[in-house]
PDB file of N, H, CA, C and O in Angstrom:
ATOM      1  N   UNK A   1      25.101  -0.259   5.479  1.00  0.00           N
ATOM      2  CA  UNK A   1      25.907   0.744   6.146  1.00  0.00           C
ATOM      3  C   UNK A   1      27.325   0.225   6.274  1.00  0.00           C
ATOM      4  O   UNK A   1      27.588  -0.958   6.487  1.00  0.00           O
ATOM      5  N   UNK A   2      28.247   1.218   6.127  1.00  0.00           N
ATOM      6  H   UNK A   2      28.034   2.180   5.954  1.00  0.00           H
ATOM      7  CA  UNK A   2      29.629   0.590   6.461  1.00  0.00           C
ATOM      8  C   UNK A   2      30.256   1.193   7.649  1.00  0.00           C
ATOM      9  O   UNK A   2      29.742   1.926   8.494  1.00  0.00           O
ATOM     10  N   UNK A   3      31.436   0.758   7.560  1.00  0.00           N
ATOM     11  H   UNK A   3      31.854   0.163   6.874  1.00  0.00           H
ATOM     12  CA  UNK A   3      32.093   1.221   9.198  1.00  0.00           C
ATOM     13  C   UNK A   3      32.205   2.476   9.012  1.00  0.00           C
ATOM     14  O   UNK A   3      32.471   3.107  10.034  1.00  0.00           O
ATOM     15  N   UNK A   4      32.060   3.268   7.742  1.00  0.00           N
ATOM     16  H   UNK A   4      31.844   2.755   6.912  1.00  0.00           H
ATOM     17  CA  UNK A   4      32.820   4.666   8.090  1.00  0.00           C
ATOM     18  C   UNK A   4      31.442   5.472   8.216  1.00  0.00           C
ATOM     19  O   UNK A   4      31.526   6.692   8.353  1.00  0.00           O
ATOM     20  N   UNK A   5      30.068   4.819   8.175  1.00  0.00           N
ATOM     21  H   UNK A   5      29.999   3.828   8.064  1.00  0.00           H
ATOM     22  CA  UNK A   5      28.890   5.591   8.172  1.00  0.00           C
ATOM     23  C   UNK A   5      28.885   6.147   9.845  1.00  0.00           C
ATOM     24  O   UNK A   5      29.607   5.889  10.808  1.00  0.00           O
ATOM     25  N   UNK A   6      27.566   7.126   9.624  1.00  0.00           N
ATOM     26  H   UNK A   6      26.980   7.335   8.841  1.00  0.00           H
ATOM     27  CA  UNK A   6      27.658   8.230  10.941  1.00  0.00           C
ATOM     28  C   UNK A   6      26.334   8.221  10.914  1.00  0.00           C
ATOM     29  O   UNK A   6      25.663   8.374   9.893  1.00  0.00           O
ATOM     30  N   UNK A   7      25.646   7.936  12.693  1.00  0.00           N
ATOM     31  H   UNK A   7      26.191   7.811  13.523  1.00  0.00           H
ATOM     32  CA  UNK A   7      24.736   8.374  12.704  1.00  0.00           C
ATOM     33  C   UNK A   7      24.627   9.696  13.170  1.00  0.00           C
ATOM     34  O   UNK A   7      25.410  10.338  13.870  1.00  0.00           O
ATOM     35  N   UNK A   8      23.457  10.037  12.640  1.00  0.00           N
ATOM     36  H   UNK A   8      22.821   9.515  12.071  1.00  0.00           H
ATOM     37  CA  UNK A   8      23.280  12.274  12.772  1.00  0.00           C
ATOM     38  C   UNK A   8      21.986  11.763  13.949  1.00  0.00           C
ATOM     39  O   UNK A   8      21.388  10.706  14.150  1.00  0.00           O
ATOM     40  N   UNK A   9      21.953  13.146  14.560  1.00  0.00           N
ATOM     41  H   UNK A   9      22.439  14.005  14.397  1.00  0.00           H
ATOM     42  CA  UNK A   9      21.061  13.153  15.106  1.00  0.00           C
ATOM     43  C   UNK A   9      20.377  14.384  14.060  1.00  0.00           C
ATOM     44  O   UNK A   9      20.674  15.000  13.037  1.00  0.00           O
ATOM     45  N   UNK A  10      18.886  14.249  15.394  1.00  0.00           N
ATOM     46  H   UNK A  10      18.644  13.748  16.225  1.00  0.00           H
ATOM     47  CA  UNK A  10      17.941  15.549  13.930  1.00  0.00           C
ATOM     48  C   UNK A  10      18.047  16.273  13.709  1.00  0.00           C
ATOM     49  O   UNK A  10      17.694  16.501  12.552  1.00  0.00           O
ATOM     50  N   UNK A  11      18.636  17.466  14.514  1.00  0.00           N
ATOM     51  H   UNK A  11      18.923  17.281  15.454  1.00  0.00           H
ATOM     52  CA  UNK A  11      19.503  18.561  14.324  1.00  0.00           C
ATOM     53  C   UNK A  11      20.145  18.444  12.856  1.00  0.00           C
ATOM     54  O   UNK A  11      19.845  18.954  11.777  1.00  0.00           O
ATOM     55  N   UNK A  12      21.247  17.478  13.305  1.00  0.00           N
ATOM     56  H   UNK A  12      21.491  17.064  14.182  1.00  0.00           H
ATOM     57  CA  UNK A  12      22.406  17.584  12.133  1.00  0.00           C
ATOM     58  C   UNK A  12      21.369  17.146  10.863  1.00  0.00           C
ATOM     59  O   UNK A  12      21.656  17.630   9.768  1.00  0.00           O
ATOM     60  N   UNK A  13      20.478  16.484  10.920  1.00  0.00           N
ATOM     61  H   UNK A  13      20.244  16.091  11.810  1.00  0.00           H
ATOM     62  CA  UNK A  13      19.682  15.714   9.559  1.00  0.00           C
ATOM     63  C   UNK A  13      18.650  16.841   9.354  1.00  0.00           C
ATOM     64  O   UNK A  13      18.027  16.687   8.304  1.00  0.00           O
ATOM     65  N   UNK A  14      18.265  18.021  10.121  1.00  0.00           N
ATOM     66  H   UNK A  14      18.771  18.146  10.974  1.00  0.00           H
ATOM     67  CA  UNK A  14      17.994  19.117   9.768  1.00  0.00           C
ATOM     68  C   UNK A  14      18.868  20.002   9.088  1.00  0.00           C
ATOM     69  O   UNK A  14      18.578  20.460   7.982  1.00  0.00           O
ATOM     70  N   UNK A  15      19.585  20.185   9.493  1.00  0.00           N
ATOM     71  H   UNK A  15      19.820  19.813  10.391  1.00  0.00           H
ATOM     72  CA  UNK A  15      20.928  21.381   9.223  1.00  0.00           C
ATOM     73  C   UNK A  15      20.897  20.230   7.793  1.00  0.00           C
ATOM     74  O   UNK A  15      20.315  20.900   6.940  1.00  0.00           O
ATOM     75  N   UNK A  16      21.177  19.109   7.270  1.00  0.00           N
ATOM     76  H   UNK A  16      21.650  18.565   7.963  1.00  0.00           H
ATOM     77  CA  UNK A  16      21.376  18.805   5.976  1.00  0.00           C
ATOM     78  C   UNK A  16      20.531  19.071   5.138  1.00  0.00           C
ATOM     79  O   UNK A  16      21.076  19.339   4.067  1.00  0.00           O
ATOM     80  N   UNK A  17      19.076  19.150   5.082  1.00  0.00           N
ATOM     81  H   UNK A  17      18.633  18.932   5.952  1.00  0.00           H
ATOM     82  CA  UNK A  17      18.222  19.475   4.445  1.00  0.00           C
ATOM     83  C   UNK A  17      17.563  20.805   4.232  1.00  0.00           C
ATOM     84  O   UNK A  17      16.470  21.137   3.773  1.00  0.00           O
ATOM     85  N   UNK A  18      18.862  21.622   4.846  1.00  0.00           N
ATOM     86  H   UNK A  18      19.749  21.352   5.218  1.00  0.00           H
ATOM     87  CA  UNK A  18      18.562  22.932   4.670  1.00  0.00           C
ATOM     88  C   UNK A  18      17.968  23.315   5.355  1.00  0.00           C
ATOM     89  O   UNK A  18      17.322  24.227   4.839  1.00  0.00           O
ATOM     90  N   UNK A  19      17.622  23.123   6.813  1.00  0.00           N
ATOM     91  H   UNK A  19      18.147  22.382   7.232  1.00  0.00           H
ATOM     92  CA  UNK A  19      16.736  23.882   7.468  1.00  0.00           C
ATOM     93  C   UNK A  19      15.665  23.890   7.733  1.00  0.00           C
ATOM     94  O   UNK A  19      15.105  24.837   8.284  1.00  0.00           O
ATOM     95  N   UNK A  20      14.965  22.504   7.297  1.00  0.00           N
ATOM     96  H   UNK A  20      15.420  21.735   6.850  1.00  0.00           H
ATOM     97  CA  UNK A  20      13.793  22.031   7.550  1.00  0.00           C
ATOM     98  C   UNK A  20      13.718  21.972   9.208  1.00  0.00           C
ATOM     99  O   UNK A  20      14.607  21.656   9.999  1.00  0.00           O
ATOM    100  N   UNK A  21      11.980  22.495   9.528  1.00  0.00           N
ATOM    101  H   UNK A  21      11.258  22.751   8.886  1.00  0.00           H
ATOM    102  CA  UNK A  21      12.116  22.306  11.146  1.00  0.00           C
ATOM    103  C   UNK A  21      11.466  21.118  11.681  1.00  0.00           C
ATOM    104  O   UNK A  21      10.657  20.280  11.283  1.00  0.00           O
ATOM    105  N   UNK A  22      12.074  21.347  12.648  1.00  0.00           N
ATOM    106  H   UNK A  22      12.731  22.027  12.972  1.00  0.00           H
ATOM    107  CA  UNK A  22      11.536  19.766  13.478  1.00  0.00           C
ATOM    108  C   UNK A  22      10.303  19.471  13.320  1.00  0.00           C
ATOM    109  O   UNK A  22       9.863  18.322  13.288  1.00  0.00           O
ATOM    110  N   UNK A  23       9.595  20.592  13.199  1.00  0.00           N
ATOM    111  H   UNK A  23       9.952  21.525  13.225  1.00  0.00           H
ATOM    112  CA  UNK A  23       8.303  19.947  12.724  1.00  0.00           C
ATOM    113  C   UNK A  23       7.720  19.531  11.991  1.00  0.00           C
ATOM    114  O   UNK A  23       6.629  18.998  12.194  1.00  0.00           O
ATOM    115  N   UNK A  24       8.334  19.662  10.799  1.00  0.00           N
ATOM    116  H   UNK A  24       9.221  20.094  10.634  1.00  0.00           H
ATOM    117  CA  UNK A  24       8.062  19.047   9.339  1.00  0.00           C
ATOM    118  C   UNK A  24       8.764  17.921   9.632  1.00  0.00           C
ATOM    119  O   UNK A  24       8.046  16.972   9.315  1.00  0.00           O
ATOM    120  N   UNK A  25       9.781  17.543  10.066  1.00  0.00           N
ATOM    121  H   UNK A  25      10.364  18.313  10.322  1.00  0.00           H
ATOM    122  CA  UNK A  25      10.611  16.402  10.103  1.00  0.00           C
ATOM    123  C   UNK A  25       9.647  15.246  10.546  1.00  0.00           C
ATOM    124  O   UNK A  25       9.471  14.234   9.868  1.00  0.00           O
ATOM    125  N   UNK A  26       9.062  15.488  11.708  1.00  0.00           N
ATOM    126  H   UNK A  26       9.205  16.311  12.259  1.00  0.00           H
ATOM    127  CA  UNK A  26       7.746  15.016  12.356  1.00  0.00           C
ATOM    128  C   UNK A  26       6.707  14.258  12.051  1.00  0.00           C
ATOM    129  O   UNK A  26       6.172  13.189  12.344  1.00  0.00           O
ATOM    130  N   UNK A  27       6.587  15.363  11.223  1.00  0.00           N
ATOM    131  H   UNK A  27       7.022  16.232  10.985  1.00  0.00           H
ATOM    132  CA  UNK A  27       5.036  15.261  10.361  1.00  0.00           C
ATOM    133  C   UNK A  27       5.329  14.063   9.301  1.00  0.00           C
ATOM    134  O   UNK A  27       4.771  12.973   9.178  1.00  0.00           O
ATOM    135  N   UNK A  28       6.311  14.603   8.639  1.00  0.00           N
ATOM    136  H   UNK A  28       6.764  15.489   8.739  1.00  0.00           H
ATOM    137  CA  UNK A  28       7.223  13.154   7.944  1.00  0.00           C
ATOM    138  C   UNK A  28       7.193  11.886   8.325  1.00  0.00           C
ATOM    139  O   UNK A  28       7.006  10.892   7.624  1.00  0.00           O
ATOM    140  N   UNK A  29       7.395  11.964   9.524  1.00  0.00           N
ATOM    141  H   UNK A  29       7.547  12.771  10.093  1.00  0.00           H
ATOM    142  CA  UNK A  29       7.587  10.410  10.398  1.00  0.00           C
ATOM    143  C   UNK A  29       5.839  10.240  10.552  1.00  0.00           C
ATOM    144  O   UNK A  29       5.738   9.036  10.790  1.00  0.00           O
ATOM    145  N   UNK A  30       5.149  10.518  10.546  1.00  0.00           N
ATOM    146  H   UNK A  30       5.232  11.496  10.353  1.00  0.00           H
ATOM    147  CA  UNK A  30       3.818  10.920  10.723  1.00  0.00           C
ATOM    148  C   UNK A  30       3.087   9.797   9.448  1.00  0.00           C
ATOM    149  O   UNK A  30       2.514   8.709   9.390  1.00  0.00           O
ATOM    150  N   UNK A  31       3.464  10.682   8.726  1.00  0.00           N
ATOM    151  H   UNK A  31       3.929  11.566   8.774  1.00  0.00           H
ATOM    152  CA  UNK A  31       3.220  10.147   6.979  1.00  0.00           C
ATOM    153  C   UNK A  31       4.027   9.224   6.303  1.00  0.00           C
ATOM    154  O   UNK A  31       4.065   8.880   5.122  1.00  0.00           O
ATOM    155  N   UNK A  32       4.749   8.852   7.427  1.00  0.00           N
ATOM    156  H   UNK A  32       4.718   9.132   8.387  1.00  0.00           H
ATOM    157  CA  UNK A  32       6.219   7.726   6.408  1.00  0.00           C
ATOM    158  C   UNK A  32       6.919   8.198   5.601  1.00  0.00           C
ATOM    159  O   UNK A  32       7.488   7.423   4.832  1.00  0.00           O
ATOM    160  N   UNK A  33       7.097   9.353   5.497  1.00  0.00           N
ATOM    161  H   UNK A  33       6.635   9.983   6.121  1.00  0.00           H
ATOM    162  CA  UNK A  33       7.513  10.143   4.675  1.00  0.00           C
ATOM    163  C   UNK A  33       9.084  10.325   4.370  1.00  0.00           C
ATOM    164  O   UNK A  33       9.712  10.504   3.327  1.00  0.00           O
ATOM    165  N   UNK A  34       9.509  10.184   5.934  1.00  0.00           N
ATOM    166  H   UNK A  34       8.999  10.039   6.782  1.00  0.00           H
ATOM    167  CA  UNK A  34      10.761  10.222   6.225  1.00  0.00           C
ATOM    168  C   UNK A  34      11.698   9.827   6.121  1.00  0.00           C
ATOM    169  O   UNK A  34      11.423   8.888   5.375  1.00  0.00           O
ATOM    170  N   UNK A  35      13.094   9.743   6.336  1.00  0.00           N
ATOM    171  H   UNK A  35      13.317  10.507   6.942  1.00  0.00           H
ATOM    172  CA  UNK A  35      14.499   8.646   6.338  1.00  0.00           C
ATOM    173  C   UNK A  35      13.683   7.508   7.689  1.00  0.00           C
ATOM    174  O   UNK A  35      12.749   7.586   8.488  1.00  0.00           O
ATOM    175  N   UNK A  36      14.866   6.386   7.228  1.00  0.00           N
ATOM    176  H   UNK A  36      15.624   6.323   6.579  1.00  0.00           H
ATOM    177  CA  UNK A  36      14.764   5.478   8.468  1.00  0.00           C
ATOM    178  C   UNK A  36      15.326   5.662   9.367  1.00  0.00           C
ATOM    179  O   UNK A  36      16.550   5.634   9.239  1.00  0.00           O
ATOM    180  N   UNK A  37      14.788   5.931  10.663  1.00  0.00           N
ATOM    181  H   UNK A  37      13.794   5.953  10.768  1.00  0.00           H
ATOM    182  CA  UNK A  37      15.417   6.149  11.593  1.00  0.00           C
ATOM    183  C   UNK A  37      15.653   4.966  12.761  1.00  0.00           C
ATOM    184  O   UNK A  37      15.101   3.883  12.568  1.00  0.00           O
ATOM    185  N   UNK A  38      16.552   5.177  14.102  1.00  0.00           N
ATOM    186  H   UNK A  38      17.000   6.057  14.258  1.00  0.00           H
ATOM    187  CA  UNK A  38      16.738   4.258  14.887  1.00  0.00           C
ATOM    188  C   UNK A  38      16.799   5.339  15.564  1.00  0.00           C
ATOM    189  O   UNK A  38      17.192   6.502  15.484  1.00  0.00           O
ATOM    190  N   UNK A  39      15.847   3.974  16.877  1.00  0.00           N
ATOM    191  H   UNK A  39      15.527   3.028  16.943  1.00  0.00           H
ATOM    192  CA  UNK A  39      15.395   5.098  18.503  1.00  0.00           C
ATOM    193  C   UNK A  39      15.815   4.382  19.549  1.00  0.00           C
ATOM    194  O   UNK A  39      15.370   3.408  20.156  1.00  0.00           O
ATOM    195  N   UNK A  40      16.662   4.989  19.627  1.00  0.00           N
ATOM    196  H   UNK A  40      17.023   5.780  19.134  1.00  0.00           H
ATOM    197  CA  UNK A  40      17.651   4.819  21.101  1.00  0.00           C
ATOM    198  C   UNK A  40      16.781   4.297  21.969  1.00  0.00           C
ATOM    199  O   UNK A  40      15.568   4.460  21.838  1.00  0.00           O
ATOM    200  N   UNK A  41      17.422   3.486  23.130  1.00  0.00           N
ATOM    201  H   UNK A  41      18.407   3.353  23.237  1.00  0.00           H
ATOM    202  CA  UNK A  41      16.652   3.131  24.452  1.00  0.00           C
ATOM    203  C   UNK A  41      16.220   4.895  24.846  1.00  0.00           C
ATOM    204  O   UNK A  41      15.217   5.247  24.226  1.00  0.00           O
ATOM    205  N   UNK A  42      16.647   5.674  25.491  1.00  0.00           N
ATOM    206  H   UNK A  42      17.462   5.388  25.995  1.00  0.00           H
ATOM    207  CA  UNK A  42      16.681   6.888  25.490  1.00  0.00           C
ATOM    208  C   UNK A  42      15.451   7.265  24.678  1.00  0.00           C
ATOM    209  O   UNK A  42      14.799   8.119  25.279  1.00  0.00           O
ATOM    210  N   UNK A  43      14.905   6.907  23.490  1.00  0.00           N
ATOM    211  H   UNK A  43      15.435   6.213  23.002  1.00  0.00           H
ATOM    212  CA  UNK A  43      13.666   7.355  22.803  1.00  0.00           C
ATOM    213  C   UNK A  43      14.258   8.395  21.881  1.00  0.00           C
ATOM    214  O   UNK A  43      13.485   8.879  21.055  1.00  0.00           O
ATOM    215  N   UNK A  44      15.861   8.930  21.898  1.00  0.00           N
ATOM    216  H   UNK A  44      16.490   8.537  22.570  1.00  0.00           H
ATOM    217  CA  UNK A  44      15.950   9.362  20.547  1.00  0.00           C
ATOM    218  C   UNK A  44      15.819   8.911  19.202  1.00  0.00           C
ATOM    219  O   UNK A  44      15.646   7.721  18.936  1.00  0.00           O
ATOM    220  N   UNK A  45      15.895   9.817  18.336  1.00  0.00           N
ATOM    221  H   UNK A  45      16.036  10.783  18.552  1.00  0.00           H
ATOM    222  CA  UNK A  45      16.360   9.063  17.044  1.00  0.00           C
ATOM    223  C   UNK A  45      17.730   9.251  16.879  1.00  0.00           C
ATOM    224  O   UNK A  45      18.467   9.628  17.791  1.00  0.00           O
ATOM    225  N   UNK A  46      18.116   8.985  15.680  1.00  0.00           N
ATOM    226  H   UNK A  46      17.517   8.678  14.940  1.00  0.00           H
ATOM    227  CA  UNK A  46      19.262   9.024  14.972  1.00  0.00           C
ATOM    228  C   UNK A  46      19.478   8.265  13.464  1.00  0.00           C
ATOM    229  O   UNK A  46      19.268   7.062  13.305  1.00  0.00           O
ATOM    230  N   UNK A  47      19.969   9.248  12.308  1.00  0.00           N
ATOM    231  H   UNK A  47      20.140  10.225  12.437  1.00  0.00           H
ATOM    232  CA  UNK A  47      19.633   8.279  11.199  1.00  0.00           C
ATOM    233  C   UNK A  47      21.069   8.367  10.404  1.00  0.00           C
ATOM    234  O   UNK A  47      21.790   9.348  10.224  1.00  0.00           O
ATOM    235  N   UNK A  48      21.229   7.041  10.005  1.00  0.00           N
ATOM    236  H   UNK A  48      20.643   6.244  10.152  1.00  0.00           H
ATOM    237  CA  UNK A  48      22.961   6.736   9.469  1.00  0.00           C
ATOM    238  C   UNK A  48      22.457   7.382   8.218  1.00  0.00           C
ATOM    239  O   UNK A  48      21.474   7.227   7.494  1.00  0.00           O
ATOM    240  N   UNK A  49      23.655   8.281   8.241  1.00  0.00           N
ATOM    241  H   UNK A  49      24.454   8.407   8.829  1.00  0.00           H
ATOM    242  CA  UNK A  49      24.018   9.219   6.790  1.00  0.00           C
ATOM    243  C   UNK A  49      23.798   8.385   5.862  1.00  0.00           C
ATOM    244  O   UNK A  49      22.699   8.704   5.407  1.00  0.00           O
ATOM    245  N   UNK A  50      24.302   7.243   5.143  1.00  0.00           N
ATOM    246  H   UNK A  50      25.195   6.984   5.513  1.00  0.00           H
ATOM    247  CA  UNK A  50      23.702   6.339   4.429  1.00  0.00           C
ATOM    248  C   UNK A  50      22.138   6.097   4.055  1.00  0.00           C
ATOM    249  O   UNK A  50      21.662   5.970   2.926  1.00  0.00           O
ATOM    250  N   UNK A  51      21.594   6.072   5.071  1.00  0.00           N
ATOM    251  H   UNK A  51      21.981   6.175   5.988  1.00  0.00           H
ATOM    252  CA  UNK A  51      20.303   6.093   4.960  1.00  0.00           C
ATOM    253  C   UNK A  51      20.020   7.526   4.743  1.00  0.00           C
ATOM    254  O   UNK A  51      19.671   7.480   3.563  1.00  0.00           O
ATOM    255  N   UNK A  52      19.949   8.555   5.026  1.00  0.00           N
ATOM    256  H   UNK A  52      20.232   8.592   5.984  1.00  0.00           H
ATOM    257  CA  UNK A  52      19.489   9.711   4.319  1.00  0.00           C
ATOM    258  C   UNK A  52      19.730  10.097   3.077  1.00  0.00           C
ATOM    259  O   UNK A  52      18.761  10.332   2.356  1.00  0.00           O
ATOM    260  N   UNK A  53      21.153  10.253   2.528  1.00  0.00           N
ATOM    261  H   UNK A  53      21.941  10.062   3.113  1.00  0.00           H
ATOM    262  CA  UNK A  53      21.620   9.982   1.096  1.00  0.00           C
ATOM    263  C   UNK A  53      20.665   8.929   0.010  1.00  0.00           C
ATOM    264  O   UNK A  53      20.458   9.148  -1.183  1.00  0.00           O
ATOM    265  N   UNK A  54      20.195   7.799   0.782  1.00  0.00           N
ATOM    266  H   UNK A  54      20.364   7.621   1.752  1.00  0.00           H
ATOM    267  CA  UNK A  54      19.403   6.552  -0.287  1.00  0.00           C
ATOM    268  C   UNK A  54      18.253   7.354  -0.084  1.00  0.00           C
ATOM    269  O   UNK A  54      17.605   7.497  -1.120  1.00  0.00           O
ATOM    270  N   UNK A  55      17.675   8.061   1.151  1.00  0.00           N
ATOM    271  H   UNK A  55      18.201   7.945   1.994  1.00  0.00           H
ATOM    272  CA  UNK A  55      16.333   8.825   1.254  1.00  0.00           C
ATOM    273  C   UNK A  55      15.798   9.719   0.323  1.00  0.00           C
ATOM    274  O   UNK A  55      14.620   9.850  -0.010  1.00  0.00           O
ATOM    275  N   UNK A  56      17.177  10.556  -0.210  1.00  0.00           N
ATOM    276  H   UNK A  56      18.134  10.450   0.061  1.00  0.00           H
ATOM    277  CA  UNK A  56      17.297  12.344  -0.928  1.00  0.00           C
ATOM    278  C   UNK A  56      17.241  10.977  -2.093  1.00  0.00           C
ATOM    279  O   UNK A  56      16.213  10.768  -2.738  1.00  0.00           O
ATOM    280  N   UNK A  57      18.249  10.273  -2.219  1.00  0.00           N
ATOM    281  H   UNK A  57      19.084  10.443  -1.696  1.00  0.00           H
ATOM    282  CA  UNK A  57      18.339  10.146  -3.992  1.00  0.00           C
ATOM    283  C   UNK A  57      17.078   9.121  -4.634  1.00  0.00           C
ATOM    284  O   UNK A  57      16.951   8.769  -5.807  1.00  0.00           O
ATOM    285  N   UNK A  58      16.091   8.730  -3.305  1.00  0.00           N
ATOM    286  H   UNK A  58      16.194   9.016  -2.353  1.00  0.00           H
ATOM    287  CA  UNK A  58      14.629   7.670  -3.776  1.00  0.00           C
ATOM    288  C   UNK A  58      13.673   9.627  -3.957  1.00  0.00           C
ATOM    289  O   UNK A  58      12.682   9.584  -4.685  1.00  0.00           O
ATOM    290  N   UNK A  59      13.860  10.447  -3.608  1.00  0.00           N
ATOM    291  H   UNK A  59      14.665  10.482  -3.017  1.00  0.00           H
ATOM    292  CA  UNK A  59      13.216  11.540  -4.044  1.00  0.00           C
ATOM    293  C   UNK A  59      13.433  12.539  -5.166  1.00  0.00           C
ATOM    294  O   UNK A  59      12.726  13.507  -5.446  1.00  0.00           O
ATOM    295  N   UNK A  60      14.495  12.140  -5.728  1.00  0.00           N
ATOM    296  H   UNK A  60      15.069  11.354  -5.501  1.00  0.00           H
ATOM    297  CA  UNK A  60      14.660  12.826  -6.944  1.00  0.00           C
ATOM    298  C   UNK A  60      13.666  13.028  -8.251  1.00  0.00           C
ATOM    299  O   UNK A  60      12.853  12.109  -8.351  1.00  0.00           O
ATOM    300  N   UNK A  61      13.608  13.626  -8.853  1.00  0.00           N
ATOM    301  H   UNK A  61      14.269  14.372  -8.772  1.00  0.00           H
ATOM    302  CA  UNK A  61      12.492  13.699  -9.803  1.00  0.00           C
ATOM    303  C   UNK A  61      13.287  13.914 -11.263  1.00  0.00           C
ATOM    304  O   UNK A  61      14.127  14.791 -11.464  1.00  0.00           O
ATOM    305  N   UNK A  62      12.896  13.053 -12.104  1.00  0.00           N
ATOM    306  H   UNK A  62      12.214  12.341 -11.941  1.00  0.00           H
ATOM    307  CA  UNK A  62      13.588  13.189 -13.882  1.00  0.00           C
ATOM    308  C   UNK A  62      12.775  14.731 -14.340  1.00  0.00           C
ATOM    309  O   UNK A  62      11.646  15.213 -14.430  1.00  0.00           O
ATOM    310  N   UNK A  63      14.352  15.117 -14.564  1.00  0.00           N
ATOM    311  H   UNK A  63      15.269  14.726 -14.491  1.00  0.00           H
ATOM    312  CA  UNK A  63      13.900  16.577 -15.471  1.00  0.00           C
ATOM    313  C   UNK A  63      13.363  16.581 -16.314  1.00  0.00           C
ATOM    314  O   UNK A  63      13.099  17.645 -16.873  1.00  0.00           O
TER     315      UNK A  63
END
């Protein structure tokens, strides 16, 4: 991660994936499925844009 990375919360890491709902997001974390996330003392998450970008582009599939 570099200094100019941002962590999103799930909202915003929803709203990037188009609208996926929290509950699939979930279920994800469920199955490992998911980005890496970091959980606040608070018990949120939050996941550095960096890490979602390496997430989308380890899921790509050859045409």
């Amino acid at each position: 991660m570099s200094r100019s990375d941002e962590l999103l919360t799930v909202p915003q890491v929803l709203d990037e994936l188009g609208g996926v709902s929290r509950r699939t997001f979930y279920r994800w974390r469920e199955l490992g499925r998911a980005p890496v996330c970091v959980q606040l003392p608070n018990l949120e998450l939050r996941v550095w844009r960096s890490d979602l970008i390496a997430w989308l582009d380890s899921r790509r599939e050859a045409a």
